[in-house]
Gaussian input, Z-matrix of N, CA and C with variables (Angstrom, degrees):
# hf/3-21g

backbone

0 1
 N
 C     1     B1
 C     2     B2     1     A1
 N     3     B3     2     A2     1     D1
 C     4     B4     3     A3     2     D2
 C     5     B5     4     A4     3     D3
 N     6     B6     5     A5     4     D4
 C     7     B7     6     A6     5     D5
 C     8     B8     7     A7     6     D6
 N     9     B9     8     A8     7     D7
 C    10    B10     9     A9     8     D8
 C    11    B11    10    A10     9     D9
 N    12    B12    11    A11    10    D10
 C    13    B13    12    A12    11    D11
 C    14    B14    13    A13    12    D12
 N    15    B15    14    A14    13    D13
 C    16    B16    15    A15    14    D14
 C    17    B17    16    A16    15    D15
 N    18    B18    17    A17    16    D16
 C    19    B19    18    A18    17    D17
 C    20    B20    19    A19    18    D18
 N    21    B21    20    A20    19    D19
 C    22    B22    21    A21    20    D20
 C    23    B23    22    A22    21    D21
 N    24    B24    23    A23    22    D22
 C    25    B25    24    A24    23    D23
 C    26    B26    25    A25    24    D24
 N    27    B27    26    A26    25    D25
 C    28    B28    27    A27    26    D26
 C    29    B29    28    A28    27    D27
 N    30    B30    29    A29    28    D28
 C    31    B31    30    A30    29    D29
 C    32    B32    31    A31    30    D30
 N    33    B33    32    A32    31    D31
 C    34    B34    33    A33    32    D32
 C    35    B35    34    A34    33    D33
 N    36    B36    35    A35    34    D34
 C    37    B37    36    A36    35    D35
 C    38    B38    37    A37    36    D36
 N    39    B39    38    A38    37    D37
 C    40    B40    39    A39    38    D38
 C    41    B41    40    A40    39    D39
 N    42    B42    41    A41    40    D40
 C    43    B43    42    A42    41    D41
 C    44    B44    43    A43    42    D42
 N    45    B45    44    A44    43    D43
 C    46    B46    45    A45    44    D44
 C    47    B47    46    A46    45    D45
 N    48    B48    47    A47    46    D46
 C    49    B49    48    A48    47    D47
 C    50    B50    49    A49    48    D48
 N    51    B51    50    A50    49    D49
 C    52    B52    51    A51    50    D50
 C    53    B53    52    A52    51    D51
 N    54    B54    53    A53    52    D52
 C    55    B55    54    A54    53    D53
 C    56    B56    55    A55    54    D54
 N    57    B57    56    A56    55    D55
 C    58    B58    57    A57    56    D56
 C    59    B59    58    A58    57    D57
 N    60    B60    59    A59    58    D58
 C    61    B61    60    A60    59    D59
 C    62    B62    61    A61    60    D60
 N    63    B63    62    A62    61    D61
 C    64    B64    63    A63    62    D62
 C    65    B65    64    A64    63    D63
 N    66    B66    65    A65    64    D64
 C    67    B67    66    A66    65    D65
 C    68    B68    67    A67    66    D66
 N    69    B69    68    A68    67    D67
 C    70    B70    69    A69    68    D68
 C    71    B71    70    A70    69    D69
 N    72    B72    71    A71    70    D70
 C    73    B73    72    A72    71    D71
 C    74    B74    73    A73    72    D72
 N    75    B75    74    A74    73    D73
 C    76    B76    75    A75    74    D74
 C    77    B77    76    A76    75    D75
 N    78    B78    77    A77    76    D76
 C    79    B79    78    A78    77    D77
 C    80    B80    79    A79    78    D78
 N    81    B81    80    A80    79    D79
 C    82    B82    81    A81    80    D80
 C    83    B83    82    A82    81    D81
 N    84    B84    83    A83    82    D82
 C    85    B85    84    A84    83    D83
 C    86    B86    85    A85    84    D84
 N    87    B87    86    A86    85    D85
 C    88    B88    87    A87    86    D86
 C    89    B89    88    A88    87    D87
 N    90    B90    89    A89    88    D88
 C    91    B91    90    A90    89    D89
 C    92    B92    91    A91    90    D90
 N    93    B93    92    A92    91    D91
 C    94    B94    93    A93    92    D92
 C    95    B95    94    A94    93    D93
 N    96    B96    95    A95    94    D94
 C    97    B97    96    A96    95    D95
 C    98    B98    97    A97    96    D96
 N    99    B99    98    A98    97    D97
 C   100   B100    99    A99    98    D98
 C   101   B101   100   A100    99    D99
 N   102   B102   101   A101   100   D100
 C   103   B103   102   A102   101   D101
 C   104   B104   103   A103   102   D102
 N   105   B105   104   A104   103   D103
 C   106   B106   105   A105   104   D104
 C   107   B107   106   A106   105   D105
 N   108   B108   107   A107   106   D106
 C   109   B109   108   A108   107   D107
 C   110   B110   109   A109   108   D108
 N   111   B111   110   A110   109   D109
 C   112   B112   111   A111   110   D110
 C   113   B113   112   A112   111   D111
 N   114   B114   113   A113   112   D112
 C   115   B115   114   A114   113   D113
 C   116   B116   115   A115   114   D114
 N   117   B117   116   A116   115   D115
 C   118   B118   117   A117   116   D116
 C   119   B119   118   A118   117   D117
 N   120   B120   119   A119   118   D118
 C   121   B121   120   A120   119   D119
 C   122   B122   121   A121   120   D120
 N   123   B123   122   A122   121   D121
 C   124   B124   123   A123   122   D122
 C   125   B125   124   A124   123   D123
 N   126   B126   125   A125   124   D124
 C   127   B127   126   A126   125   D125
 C   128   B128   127   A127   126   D126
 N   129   B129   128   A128   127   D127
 C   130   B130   129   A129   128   D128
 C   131   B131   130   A130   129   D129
 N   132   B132   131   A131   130   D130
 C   133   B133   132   A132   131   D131
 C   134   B134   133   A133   132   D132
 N   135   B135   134   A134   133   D133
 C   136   B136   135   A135   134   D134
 C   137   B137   136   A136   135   D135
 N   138   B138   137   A137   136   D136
 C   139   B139   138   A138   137   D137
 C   140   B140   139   A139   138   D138
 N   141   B141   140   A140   139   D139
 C   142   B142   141   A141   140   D140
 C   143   B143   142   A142   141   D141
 N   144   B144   143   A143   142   D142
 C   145   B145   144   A144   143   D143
 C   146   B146   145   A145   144   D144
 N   147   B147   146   A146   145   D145
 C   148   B148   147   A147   146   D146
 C   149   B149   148   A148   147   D147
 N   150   B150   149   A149   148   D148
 C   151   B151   150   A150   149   D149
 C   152   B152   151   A151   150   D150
 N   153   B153   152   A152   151   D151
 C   154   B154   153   A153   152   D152
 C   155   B155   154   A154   153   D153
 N   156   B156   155   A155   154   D154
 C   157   B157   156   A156   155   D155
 C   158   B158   157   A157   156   D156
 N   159   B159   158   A158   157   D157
 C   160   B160   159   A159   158   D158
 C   161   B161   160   A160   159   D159
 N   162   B162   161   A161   160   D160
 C   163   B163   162   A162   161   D161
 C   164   B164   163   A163   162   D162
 N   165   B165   164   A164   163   D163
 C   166   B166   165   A165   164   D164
 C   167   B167   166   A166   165   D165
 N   168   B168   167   A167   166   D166
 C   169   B169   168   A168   167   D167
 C   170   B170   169   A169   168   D168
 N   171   B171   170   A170   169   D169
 C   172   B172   171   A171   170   D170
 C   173   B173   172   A172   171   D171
 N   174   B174   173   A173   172   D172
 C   175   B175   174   A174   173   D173
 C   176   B176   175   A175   174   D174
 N   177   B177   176   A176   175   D175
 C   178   B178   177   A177   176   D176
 C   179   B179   178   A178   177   D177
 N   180   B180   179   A179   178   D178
 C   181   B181   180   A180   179   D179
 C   182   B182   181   A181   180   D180
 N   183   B183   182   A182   181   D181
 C   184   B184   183   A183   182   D182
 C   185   B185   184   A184   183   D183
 N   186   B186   185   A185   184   D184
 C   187   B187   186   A186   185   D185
 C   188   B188   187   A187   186   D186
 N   189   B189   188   A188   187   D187
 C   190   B190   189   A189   188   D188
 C   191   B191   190   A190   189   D189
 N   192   B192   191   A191   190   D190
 C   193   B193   192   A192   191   D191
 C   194   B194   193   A193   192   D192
 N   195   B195   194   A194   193   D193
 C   196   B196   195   A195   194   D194
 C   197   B197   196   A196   195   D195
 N   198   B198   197   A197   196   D196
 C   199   B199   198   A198   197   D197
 C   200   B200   199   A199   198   D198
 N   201   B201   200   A200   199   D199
 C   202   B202   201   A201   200   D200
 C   203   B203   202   A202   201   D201
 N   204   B204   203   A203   202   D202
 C   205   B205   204   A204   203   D203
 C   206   B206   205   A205   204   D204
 N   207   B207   206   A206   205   D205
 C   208   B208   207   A207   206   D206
 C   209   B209   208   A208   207   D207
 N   210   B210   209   A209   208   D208
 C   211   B211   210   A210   209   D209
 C   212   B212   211   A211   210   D210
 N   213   B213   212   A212   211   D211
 C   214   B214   213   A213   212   D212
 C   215   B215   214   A214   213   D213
 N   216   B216   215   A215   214   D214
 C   217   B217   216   A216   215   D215
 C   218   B218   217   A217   216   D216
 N   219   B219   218   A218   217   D217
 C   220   B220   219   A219   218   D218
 C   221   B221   220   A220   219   D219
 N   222   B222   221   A221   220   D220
 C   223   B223   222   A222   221   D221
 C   224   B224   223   A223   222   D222
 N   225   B225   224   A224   223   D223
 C   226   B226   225   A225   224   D224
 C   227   B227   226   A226   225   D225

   B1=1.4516
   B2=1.5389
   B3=1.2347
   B4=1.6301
   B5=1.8081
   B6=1.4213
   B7=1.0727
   B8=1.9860
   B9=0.9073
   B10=1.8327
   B11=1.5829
   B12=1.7516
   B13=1.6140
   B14=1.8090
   B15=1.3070
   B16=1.3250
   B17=1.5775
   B18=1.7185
   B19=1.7995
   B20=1.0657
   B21=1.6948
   B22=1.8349
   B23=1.5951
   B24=1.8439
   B25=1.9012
   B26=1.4441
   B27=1.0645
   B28=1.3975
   B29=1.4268
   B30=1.4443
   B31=1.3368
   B32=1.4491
   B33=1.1318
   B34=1.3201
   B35=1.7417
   B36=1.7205
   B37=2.1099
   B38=1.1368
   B39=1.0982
   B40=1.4256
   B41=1.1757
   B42=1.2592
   B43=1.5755
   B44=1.4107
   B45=1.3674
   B46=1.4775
   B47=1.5842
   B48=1.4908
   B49=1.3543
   B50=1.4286
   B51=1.1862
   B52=1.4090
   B53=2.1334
   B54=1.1262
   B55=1.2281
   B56=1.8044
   B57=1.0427
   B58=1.5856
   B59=1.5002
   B60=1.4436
   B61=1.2486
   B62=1.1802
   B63=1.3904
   B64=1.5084
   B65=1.3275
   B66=1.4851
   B67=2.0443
   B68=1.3842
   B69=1.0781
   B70=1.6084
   B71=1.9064
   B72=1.2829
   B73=1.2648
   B74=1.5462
   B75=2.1203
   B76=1.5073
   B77=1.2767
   B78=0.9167
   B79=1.9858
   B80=2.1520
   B81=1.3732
   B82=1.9000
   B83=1.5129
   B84=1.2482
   B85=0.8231
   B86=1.8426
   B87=1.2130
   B88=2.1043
   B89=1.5169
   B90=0.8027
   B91=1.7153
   B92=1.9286
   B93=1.2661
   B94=1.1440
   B95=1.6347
   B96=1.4191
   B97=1.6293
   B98=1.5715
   B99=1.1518
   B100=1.7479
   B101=1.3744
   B102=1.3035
   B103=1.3436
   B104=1.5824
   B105=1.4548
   B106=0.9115
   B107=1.8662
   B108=2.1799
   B109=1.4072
   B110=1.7395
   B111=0.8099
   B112=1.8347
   B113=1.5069
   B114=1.5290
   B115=1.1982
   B116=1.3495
   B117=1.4413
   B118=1.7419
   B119=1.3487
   B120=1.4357
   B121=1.3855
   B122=1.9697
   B123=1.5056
   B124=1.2916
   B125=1.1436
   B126=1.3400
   B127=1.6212
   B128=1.4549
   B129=0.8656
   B130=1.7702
   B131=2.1617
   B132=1.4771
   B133=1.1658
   B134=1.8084
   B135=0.9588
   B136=1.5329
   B137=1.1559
   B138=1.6313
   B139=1.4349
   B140=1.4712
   B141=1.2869
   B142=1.6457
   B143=1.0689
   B144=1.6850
   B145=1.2643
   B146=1.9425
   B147=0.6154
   B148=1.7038
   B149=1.3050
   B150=1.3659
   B151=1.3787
   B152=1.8296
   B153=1.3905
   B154=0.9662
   B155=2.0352
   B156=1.0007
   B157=1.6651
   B158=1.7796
   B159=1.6095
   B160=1.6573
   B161=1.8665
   B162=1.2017
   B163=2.0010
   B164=1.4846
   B165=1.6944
   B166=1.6436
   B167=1.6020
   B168=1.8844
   B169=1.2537
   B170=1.2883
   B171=1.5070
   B172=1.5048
   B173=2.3025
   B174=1.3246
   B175=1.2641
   B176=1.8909
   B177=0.8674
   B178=1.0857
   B179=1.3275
   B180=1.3001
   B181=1.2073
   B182=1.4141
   B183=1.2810
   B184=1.6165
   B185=1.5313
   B186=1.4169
   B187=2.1216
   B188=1.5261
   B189=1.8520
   B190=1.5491
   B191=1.5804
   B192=1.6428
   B193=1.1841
   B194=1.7787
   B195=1.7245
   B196=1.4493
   B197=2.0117
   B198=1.0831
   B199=1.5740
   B200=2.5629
   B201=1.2031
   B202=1.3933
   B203=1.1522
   B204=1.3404
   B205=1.0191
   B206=1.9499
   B207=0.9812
   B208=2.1312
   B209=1.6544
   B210=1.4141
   B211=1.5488
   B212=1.5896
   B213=1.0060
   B214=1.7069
   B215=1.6101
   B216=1.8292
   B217=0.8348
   B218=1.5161
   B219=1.8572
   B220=1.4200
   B221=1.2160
   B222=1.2121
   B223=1.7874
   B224=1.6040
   B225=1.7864
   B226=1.1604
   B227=2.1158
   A1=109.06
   A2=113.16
   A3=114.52
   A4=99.73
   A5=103.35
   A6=119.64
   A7=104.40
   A8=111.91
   A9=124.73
   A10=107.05
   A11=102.92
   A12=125.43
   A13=98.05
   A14=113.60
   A15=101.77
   A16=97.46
   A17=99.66
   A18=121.00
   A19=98.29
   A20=89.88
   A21=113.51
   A22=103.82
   A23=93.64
   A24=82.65
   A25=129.44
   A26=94.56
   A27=122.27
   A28=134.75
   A29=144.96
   A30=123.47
   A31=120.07
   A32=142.43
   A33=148.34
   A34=111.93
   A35=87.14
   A36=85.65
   A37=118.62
   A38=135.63
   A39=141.36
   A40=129.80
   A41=130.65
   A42=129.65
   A43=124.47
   A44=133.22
   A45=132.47
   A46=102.66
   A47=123.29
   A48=126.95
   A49=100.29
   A50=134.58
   A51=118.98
   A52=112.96
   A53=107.59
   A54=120.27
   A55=126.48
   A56=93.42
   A57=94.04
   A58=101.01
   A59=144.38
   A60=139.57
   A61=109.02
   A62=131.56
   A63=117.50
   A64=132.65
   A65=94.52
   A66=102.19
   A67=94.03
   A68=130.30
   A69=113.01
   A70=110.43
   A71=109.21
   A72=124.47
   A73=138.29
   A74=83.33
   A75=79.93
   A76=104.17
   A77=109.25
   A78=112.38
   A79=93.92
   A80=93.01
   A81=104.17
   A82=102.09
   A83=128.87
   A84=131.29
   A85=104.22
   A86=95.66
   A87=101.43
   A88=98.39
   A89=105.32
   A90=102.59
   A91=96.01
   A92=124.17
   A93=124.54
   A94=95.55
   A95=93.96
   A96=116.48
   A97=122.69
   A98=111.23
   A99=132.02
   A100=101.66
   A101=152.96
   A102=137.94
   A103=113.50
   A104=120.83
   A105=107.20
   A106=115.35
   A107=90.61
   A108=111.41
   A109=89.35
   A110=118.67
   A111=128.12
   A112=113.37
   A113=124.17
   A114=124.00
   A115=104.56
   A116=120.04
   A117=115.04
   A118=97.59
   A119=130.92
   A120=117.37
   A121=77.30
   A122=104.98
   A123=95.49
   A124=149.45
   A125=143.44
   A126=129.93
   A127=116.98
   A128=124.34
   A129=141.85
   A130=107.12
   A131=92.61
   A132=96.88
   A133=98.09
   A134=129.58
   A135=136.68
   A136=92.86
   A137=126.82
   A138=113.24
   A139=123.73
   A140=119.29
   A141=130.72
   A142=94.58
   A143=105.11
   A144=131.33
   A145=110.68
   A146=164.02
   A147=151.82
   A148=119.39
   A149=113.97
   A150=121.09
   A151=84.88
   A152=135.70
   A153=107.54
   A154=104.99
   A155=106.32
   A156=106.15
   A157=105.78
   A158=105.71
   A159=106.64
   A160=102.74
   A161=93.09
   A162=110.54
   A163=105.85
   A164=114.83
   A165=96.39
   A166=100.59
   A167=113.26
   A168=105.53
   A169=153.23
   A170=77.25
   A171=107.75
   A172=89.01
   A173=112.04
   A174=123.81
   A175=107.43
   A176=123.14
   A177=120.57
   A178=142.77
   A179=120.81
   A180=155.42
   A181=114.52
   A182=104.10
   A183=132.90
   A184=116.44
   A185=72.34
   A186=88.88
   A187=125.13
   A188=90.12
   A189=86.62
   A190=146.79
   A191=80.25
   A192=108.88
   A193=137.57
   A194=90.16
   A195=95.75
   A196=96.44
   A197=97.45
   A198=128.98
   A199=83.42
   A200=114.95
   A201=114.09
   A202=136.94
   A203=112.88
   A204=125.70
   A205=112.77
   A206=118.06
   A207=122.75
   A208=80.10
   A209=121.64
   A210=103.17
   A211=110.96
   A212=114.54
   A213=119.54
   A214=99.47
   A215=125.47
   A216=112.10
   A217=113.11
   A218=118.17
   A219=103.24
   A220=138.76
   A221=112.63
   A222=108.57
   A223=95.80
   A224=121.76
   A225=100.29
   A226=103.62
   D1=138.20
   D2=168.88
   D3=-142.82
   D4=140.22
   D5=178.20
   D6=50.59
   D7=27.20
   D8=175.63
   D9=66.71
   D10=34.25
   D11=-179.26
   D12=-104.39
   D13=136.54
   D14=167.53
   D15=-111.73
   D16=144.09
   D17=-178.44
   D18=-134.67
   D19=131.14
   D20=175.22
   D21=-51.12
   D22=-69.05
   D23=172.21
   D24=-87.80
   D25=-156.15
   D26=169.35
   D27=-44.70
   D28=38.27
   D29=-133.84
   D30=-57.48
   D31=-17.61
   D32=178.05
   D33=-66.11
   D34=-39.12
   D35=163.84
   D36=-83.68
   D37=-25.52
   D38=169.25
   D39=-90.31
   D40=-22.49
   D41=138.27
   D42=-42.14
   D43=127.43
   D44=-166.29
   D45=-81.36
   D46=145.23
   D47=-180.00
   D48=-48.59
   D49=-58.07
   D50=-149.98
   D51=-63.87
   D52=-23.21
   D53=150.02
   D54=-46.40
   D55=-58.41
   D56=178.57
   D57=-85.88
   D58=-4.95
   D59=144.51
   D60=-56.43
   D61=-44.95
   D62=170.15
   D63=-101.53
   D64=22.67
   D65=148.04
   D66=-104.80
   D67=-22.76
   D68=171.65
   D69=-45.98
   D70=-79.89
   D71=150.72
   D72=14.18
   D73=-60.23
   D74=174.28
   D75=-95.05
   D76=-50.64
   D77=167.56
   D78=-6.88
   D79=-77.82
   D80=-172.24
   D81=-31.53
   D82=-61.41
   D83=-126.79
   D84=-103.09
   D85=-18.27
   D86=-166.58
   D87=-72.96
   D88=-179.58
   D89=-178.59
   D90=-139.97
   D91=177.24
   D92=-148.40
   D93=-91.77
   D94=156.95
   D95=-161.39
   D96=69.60
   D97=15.07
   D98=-172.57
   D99=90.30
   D100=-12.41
   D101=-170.47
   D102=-69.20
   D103=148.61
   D104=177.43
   D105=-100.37
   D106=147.84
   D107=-141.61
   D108=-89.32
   D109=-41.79
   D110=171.83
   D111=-152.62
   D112=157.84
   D113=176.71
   D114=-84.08
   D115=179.74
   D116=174.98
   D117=-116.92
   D118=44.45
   D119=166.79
   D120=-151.73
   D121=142.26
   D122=156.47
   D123=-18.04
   D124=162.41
   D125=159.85
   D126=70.40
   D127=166.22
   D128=175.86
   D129=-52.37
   D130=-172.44
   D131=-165.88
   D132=-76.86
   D133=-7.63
   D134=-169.19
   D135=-89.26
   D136=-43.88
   D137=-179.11
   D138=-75.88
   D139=17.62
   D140=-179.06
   D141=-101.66
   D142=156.11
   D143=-179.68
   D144=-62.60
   D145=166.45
   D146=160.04
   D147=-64.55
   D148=-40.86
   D149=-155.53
   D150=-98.64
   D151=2.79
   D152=163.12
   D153=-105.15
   D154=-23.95
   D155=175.90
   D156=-56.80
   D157=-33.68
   D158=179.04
   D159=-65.27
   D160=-63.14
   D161=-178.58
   D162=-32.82
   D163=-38.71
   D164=-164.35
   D165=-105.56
   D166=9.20
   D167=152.59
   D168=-130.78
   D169=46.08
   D170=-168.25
   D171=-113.12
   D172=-41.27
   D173=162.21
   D174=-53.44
   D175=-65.80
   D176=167.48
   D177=-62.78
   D178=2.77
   D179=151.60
   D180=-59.37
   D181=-85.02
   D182=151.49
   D183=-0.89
   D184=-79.86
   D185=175.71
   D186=-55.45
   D187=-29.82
   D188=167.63
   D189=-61.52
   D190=-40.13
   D191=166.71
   D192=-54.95
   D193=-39.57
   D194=-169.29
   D195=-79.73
   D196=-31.34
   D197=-154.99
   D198=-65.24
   D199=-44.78
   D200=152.14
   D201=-54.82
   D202=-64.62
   D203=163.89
   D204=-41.86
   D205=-62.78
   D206=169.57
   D207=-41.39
   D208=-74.14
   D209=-148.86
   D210=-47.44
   D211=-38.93
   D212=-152.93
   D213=-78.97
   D214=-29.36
   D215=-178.88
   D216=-80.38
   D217=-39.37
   D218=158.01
   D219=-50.09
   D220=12.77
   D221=-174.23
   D222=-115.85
   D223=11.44
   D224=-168.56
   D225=-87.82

């Protein structure tokens, strides 16, 4: 299951590298507790491209999610 999607394969083999270059990315870039730690283009959040301010919060979304989901099952 990913994202409460079921996949025949693998998603990590079937996702194209340049994708997981930009969860690399945000990984670099978030700062601790999910906030983000610096942008990867100069300047504030206005000085980012859009489609990457969407990308790292749609990733961060994600994480939130799964990041609940771990809690609720450790508490069983």
């Amino acid at each position: 299951m990913v994202g409460g999607e079921a996949w025949t394969a693998n998603p990590r083999l079937v996702i194209g590298e340049p994708w997981h270059g930009f969860v690399r990315l945000w990984a670099a870039c978030r700062g601790g507790m999910g906030g983000i730690a610096h942008w990867p283009d100069a300047g504030g959040v206005n000085d980012q491209a859009a489609w990457v301010v969407d990308g790292f919060a749609v990733l961060a979304g994600a994480e939130a999610v799964m990041e609940d989901e771990r809690r609720r099952v450790d508490k069983r």
